[in-house]
N, C-alpha and C positions, 0 to 999 in steps of 0.2 A: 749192612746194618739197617736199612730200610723196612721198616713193615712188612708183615708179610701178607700178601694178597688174599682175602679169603672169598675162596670161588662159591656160589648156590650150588648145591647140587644136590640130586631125590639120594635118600639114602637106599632107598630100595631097590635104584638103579646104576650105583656105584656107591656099593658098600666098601672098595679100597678107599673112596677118597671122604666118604664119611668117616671113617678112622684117622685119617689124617685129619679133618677137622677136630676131632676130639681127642685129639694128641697135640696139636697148636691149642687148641682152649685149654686141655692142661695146662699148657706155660704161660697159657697167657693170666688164668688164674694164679699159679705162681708168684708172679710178675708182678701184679696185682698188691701178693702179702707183702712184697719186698718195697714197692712203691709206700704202702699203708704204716708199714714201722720205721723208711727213711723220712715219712712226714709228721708221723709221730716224734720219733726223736729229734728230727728238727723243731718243734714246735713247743714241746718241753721239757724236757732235760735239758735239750740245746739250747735252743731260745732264751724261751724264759728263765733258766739258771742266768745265761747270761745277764739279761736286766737287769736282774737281781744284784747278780755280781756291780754291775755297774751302778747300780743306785746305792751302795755301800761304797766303793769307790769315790765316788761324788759327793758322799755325806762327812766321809772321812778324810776328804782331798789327799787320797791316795791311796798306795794297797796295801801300809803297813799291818790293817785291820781286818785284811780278806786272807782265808786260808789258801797259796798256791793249790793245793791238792781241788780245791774248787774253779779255781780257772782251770787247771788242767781237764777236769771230770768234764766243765763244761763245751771246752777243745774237742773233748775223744768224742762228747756225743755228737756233738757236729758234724763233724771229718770220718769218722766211724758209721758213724749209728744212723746219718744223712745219707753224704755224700756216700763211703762207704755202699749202705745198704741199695741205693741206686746205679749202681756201676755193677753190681757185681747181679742183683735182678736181670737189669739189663743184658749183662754176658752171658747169664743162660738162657734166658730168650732166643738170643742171637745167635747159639749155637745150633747147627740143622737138628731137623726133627728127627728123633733114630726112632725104627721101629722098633726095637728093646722097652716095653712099657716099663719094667725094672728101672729103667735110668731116670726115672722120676723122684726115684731114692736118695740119690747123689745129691740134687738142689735142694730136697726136703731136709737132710744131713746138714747142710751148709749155713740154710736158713737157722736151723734152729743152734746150731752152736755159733753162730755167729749174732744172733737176735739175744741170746743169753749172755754169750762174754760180755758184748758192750752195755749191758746192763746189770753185769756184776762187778764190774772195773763204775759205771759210776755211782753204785751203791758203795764199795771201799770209798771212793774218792769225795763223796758227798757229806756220807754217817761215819765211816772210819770204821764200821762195823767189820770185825776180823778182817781188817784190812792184808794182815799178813799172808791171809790163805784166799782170800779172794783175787787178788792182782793177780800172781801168779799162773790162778785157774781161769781168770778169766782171761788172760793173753793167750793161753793154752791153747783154749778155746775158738779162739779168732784165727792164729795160728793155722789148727784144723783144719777151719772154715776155708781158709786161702788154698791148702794143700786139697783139700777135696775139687775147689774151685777147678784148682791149673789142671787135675786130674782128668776131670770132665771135658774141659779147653783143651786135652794131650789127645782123646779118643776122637777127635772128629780132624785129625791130622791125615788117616787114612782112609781108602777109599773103603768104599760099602763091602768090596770082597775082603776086605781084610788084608790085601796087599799091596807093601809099601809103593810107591808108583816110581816110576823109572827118572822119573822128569818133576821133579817138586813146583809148584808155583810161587809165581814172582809175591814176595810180599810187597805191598804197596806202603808207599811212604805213609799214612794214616796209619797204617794198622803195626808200623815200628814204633810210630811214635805212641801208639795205644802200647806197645807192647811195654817200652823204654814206661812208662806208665805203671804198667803191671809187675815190673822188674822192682820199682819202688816201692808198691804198696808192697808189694813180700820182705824187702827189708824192714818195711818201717816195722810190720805186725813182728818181722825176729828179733830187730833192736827194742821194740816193746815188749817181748818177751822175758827177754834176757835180762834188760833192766828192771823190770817189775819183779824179779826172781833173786834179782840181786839186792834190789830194793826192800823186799817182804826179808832177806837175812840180815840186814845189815842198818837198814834205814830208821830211821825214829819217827817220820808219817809217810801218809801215802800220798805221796808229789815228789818228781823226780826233782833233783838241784837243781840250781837256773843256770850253770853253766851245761849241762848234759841236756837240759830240756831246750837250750836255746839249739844248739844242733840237730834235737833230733823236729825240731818247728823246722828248721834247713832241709832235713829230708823229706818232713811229711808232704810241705808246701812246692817245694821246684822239682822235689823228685817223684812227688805222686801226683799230686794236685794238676798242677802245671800240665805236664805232659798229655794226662790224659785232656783235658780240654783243647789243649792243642791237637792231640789225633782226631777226636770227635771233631771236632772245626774244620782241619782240614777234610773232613770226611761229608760234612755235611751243608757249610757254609757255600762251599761253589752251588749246589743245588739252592738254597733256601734265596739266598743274595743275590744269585746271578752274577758270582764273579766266576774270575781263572781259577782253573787249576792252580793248587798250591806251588811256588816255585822251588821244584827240590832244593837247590842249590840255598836258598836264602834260608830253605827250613829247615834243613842239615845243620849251616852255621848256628842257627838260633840254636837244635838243641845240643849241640855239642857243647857249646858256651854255656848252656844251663848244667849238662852235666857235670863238665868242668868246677862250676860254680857250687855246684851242692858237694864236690868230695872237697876243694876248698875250706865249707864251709864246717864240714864233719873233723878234717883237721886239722878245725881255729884257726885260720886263715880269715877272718872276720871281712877286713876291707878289701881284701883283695874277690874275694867271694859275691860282695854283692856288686863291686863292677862289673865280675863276669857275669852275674845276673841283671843288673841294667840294659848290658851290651843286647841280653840274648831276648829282652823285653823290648828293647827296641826294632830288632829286628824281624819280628815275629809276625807284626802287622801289617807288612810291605810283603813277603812271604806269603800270605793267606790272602794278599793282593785288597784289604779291606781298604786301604787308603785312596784304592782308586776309583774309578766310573764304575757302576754297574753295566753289566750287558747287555741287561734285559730289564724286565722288571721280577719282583724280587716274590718268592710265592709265599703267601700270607693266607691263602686261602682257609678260613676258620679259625685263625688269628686276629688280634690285633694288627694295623699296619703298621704301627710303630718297632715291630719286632727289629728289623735290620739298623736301625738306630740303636737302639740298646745291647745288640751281638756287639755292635762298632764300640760303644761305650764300653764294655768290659773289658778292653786292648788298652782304651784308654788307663782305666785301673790299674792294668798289669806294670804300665809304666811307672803312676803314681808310687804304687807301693813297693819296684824296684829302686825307684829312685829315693826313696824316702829310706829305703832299706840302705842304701849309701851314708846317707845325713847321717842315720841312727850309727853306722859304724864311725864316724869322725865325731861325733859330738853328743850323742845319748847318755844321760846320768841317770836319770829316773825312771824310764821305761816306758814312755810314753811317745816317742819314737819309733821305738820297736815297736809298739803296741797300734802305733796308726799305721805302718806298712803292713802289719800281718792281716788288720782288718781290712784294708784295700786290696789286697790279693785273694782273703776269705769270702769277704763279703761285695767286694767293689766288683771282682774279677769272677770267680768261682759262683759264687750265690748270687750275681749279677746273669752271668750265663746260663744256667741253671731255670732261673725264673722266666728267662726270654727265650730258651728251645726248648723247658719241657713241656711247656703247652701245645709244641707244633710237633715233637712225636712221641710223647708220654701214649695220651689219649689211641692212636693207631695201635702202639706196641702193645695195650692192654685189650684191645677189640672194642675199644668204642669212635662211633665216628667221630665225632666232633668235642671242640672246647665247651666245656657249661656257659661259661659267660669271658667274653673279649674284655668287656669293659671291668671286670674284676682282675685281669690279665695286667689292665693296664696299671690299676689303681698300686698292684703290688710296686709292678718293677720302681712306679715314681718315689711312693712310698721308701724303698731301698734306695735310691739314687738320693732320696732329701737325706736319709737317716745316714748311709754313709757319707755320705760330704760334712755333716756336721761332726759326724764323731774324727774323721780324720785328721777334719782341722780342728779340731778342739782338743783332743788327745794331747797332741804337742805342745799346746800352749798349756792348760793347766799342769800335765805333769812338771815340766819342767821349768814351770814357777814364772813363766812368760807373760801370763795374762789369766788375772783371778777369774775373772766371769765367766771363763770356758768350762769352770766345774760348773756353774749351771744350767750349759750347754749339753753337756755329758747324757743326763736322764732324757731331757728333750731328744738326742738322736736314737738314745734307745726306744723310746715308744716309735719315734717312725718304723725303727724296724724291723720291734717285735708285731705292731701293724703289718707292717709287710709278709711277715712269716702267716700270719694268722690268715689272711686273705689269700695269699699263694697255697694255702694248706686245706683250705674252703672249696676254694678254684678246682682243685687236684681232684682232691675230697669228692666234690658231686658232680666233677668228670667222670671217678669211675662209677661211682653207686646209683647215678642218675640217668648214664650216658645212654643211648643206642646201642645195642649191642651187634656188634658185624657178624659173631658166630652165632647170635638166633637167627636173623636174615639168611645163614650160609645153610645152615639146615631145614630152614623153611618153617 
């Protein structure tokens, strides 16, 4: 999953490896559009709905007066239309270069029905505009998109002659656990499917119930979220940090206990669910070995040096909002327990991580050398770390009638960390449009 090297060379004097060049600057262009609409959709639809959402929340001290289908809409663009459109840029990247120029088709296909469904699921879920035929299509959609995806991910299973090999290679614990990842996100787009199909014949708006929505939050978050973070970590953490190898044996346990804990949770098994999910949070960060000495020192090179503090801080997260995920199953009435564990997992863990490695291999995977600015690097992650700590702890006490003043807390964490998105979005932003480019250097 490392960058991929881009060698000089005269094109007039290897013209094979000038084609190579301009077959990696396709993806990387690619890459590029997927990066550009996961920051878009983070930044408005996602983002900023959410503030939104929350500064109605905090004016009305609570959600009687928000439409679910708006929290939702603001969820899918997040996790979809984000996180989503970054993982999946990412895996055709990362898949080798084929000489098939055609196969440039497949992620072109993927992009565009998956840049379309997630923006027709939050036009239904925003406007209500023919909601009943948009959901539907636009899960359809996304659907597709995954099925195209794994298609492309199945074809580079064989060797170049086209015959299957005698002796398969060892998968490595990273790339199960990316896989056990991938295994999730294909549920979640068929159980969003199926319920938005169900939902457009049956339903009276466009938001799934909070009992069906609360499981399928179980699946999107420990059974896609989770894991893929966890694989890329183990994948990339020993390099960046200078720690051990991930310890199979402790990484095994953590995600069998997440898995455990997500089919728990799917059937309502509520408390028993998030202890298995505490247990496998706990475990996770002693496994990727972050709690102990570094090595070496830790490579920051065109980063911030505070990068390895903040990868460590996201584990811290993962605990918070396990455990808090417990509290909410013993004692939650109002929703504002549940609502402070999903945003410590979302934003504390996930969009915590996220804002602290994609500046050290965003920038590579797209062909530019370096970050635009460190110090704007920095500004976000803090940015995020003040804005979620207040919403987390504040979440709890207003909803659940514990302490008035936290509704005025509430808008205060949202600016930090629609702050955050905005400066992480800038950052990204004129990394790529501004950057050095490695493949005009490679062609001279």
């Amino acid at each position: 999953m490392n960058a991929h090297a881009i060698p000089v060379v005269n094109r007039q004097a290897d013209p094979t490896m000038a084609a190579i060049i301009a077959r990696e600057r396709q993806k990387s262009l690619m890459l590029r559009a997927w990066v550009a609409v996961g920051l878009f959709y983070m930044a408005l639809p996602g983002t900023l709905l959410g503030f939104s959402n929350l500064m109605a929340i905090a004016t009305h001290h609570g959600l009687g007066a928000l439409s679910p289908a708006w929290i939702q809409g603001h969820g899918h663009a997040q996790v979809f239309g984000w996180i989503g459109s970054f993982i999946l840029g990412i895996g055709f990247y990362s898949q080798p270069t084929s000489k098939d120029r055609s196969v440039i088709r497949l992620p072109l296909a993927c992009f565009f029905l998956w840049t379309v469904g997630v923006a027709l699921r939050w036009t239904a879920s925003i406007y209500g505009w023919h909601w009943r035929v948009l959901l539907p299509v636009s899960a359809a959609m996304e659907v597709a998109a995954i099925v195209l995806f794994l298609t492309a991910a199945s074809h580079h299973k064989l060797p170049e002659n086209g015959q299957k090999s005698a002796q398969r290679p060892k998968v490595e614990l990273w790339m199960a656990t990316v896989l056990v990842g991938t295994a999730g996100l294909t549920l979640m787009v068929l159980f969003n499917f199926v319920e938005c199909v169900r939902l457009s014949m049956e339903g009276t708006a466009p938001a799934f119930p909070h009992g069906l929505d609360q499981r399928y939050l179980v699946l999107l978050a420990w059974g896609f979220l989770v894991p893929f973070v966890w694989g890329f970590s183990a994948r990339w953490l020993p390099t960046f940090l200078a720690v051990r190898r991930p310890s199979s044996k402790l990484m095994k346990a953590a995600l069998a206990l997440a898995i455990t804990g997500v089919l728990a949770g799917l059937d309502g098994f509520v408390l028993a669910a998030t202890i298995l999910l505490l247990a496998s949070a706990v475990l996770i960060a002693p496994a990727l070995h972050l709690v102990e000495r570094p090595q070496g020192k830790a490579k920051v090179q065109g980063i911030h040096p505070s990068f390895p503090v903040f990868a460590r801080l996201s584990y811290l997260w993962l605990v918070i909002a396990a455990a808090l995920g417990v509290w909410a199953a013993v004692a939650d009435q109002h929703g504002g327990i549940w609502g402070a564990s999903r945003h410590a997992l979302t934003v504390g863990f996930a969009a915590n991580m996220v804002f602290a490695i994609g500046p050290r291999i965003l920038p590579h995977f797209v062909g530019v050398r370096k970050l635009f600015s460190r110090r704007l690097m920095l500004l976000s992650l803090v940015l995020l770390q003040v804005g979620c700590t207040l919403r987390v702890g504040s979440e709890p006490l207003a909803y659940e009638g514990i302490a008035q003043f936290a509704w005025k807390t509430l808008p205060i964490s949202g600016m930090f960390e629609l702050s955050a998105v905005l400066v992480f979005a800038l950052n990204m932003g004129m990394t790529v449009l501004a950057g050095q480019s490695a493949f005009a250097e490679a062609q001279g």
